[in-house]
C-alpha positions in Angstrom: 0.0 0.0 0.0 1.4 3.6 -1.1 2.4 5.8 2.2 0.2 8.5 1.3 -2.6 5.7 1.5 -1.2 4.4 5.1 -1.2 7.8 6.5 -4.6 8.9 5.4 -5.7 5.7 7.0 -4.1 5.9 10.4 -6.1 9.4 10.5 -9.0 7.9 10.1 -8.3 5.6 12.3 -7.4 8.1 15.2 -11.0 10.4 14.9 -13.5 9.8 16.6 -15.9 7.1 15.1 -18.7 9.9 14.9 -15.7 12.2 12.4 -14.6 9.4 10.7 -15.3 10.3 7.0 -17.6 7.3 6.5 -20.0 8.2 8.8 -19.6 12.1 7.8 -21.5 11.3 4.7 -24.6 10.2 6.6 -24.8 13.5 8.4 -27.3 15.2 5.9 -29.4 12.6 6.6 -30.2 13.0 10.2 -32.2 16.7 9.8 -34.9 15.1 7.3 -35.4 11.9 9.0 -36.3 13.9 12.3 -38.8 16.2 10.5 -40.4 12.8 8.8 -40.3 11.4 12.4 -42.1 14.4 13.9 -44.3 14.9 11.1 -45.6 11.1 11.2 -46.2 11.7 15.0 -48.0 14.9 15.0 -50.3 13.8 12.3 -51.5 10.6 14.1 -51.8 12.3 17.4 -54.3 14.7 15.3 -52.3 17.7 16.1 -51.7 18.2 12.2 -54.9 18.0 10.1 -54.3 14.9 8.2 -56.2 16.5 5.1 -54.2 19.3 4.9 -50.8 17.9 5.6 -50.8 13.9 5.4 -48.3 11.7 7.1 -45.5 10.8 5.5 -46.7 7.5 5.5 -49.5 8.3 3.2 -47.0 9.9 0.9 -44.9 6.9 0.9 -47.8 4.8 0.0 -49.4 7.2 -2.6 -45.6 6.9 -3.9 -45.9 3.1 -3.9 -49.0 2.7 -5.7 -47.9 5.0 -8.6 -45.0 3.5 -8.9 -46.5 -0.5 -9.0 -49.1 1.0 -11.5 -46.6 2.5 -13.4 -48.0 5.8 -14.2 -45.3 7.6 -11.7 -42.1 6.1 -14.0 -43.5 8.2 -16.9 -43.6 11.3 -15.1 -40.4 11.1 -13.6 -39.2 10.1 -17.6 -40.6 12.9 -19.2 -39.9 15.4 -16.7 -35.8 14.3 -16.7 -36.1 14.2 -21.2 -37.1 17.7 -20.7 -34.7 19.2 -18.0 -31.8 17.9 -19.1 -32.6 19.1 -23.2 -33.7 22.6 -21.7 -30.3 22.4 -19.6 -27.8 21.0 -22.2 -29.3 23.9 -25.1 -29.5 26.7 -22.2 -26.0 26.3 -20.9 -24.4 25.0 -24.4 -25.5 28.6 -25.1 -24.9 30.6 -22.0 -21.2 29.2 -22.2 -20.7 30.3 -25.9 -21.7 33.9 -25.7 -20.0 34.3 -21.8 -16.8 33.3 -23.4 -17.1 35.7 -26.1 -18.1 38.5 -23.8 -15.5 38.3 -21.0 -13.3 38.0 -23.7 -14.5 40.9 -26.0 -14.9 44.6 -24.6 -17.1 45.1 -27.6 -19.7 42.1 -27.5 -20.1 43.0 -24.1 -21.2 46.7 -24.7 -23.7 45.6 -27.2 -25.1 42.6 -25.4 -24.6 43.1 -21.4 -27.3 45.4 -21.1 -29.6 43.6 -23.0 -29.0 40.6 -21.5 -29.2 42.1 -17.4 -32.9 43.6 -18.8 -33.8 39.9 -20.0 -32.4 38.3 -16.7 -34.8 40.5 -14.6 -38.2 39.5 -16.3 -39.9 36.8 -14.1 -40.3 33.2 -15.5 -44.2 32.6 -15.5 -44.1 36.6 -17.6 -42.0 34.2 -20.4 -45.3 31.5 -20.4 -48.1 33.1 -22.3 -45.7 34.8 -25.2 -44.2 31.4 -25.4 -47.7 29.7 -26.1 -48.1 31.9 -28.5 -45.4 31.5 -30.3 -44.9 27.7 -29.9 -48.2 25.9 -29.2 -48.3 24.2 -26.5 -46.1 21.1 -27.2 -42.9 20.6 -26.2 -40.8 22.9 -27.6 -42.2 26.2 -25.3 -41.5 23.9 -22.1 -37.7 23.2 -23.1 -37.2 26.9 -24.2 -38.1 28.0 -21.0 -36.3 26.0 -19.2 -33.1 26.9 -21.3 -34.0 30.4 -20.1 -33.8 29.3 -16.6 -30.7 27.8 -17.6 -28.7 30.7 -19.6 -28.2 33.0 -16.9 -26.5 31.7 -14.1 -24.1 29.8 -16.3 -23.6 33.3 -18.5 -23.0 35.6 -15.6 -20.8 32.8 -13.9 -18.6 32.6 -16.2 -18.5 35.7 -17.1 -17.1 36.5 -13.7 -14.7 33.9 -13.9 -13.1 35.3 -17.2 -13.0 38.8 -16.3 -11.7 37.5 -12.5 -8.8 35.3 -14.2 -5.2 37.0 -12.7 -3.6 39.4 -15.3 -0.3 38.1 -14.3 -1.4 34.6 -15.7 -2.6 36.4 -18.8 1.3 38.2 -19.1 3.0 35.2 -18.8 1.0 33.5 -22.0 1.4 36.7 -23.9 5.0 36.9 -23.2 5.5 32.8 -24.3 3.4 34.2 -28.0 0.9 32.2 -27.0 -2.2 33.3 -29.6 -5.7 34.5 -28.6 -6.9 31.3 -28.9 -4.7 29.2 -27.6 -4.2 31.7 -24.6 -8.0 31.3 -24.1 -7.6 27.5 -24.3 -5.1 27.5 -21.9 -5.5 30.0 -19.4 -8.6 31.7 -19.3 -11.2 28.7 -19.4 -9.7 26.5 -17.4 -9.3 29.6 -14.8 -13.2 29.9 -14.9 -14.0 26.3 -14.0 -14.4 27.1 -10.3 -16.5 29.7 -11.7 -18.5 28.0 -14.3 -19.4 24.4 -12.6 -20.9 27.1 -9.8 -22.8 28.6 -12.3 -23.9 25.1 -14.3 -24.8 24.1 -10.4 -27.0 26.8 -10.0 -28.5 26.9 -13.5 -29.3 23.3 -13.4 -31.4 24.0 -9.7 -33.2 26.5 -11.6 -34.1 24.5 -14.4 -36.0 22.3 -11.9 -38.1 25.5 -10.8 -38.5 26.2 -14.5 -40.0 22.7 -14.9 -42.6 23.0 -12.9 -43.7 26.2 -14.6 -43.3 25.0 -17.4 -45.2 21.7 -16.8 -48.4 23.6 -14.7 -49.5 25.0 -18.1 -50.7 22.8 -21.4 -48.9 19.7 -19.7 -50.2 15.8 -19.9 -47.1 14.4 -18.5 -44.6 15.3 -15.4 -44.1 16.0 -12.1 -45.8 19.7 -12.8 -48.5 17.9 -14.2 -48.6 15.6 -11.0 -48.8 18.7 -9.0 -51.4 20.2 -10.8 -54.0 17.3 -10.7 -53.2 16.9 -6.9 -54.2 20.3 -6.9 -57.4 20.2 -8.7 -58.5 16.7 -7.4 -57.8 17.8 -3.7 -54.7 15.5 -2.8 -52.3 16.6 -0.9 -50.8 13.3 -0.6 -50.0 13.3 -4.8 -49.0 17.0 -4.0 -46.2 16.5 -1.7 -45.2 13.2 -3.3 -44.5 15.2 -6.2 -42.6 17.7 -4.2 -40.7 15.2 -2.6 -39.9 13.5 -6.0 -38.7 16.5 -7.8 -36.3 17.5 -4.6 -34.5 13.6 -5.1 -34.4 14.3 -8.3 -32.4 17.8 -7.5 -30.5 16.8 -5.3 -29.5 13.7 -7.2 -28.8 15.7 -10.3 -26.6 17.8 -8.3 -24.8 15.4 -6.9 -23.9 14.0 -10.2 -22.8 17.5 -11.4 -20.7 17.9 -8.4 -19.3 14.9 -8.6 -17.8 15.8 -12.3 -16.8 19.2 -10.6 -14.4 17.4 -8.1 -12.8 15.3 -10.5 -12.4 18.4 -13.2 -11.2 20.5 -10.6 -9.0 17.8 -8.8 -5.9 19.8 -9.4 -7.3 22.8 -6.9 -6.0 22.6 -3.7 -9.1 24.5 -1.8 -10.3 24.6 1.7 -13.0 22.5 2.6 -13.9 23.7 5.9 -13.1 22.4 9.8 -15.1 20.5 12.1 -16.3 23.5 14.0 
């Protein structure tokens, strides 16, 4: 075994069992499974309405039977198809024109001001233009979730260009490095802290975008779930709906971070104490 493995072991070895980095990872889990616990018990002493708020019992069950019927896998399916095309085309495109901005003085006087006016206009303002433009299939959904998408990724990496240290920038100049290689090189990979931050927080909001997008002319999807919970009085479908579309999140975050760490694996950060 390498030393650098034996010596990361004999630390682990000598914290505490409740530090011990396999247990760490079970942390997060501790907050959520109190509220379910306290939430199961207040709704079966009656101190919770039951039809306002149901156990999370119910919700497990409701979860169950769509899931054995099948009806829930086609919701989830759907829902994914259309995040992750209205992510991909939203940031594909947020990354393209924030590279040329931060790197052009010009593109951004003609498109920054445009584009912080755009930014400020409110997702469900987007919906009934969108209708109108696109019918009501799928194509209005996935645009405005790649609007939900553009932004954070755009002004992220802007940021991270205009943020990379000039002296980096001299030292490629002074090798002749051209523009593009120097861009190649230097300023994008400079921006990745910058950028996955920005792709983390673009890909939260596409979620939110979802379910706007889904509450209006949908069939199909967690939005629509939510939406016939709503109109058919059941909480239950309601909050199992919720609860699917924050795994899903969080899941899909977790995969995005996950190709973070091992992109950035060369940064030698600080992750924060034990305090």
């Amino acid at each position: 075994m390498p030393a650098s493995s034996l010596l990361a072991l004999r630390s682990a070895m000598r914290l505490p069992r409740w530090r011990r980095p396999g247990l760490a990872s079970w942390r997060g889990l501790v907050l959520p499974l109190v509220l379910v616990g306290l939430l199961e018990v207040l709704v079966r002493l009656g101190w919770v309405p039951a039809h306002q708020l149901p156990a999370p019992s119910q919700i497990g069950a409701t979860l169950y039977w769509q899931a054995a019927s099948g009806e829930l896998w086609g919701h989830v399916g759907v829902s994914l198809a259309r995040v992750a095309a209205g992510f991909a085309c939203g940031a594909g495109l947020a990354v393209l024109i924030g590279a040329w901005v931060g790197l052009s003085r010009r593109a951004e006087a003609y498109l920054e001001p445009s584009f912080q006016a755009l930014r400020a206009i409110p997702s469900l303002a987007w919906v009934p233009l969108l209708l109108l433009w696109l019918g009501i299939d799928e194509t209005p959904k996935i645009v405005l979730i790649a609007l939900g998408a553009f932004f954070p990724v755009y002004l992220a990496l802007l940021a991270g260009i205009r943020g990379v240290d000039r002296k980096l920038v001299e030292v490629g100049q002074l090798h002749g490095l051209p523009a593009f290689a120097l861009t190649r090189r230097i300023l994008l990979p400079a921006a990745l802290p910058n950028l996955f931050t920005g792709l983390r927080g673009a890909l939260s909001l596409s979620w939110m975008f979802l379910v706007a997008a889904e509450l209006i002319a949908a069939t199909q999807g967690l939005g629509y779930l939510l939406s016939d919970g709503r109109e058919t009085s059941r909480p239950d479908l309601v909050l199992a709906a919720i609860v699917l579309l924050a795994l899903l999140g969080k899941l899909s975050d977790g995969l995005l971070k996950h190709l973070e760490s091992r992109a950035l694996h060369w940064r030698d950060s600080y992750s924060g104490g034990e305090a």
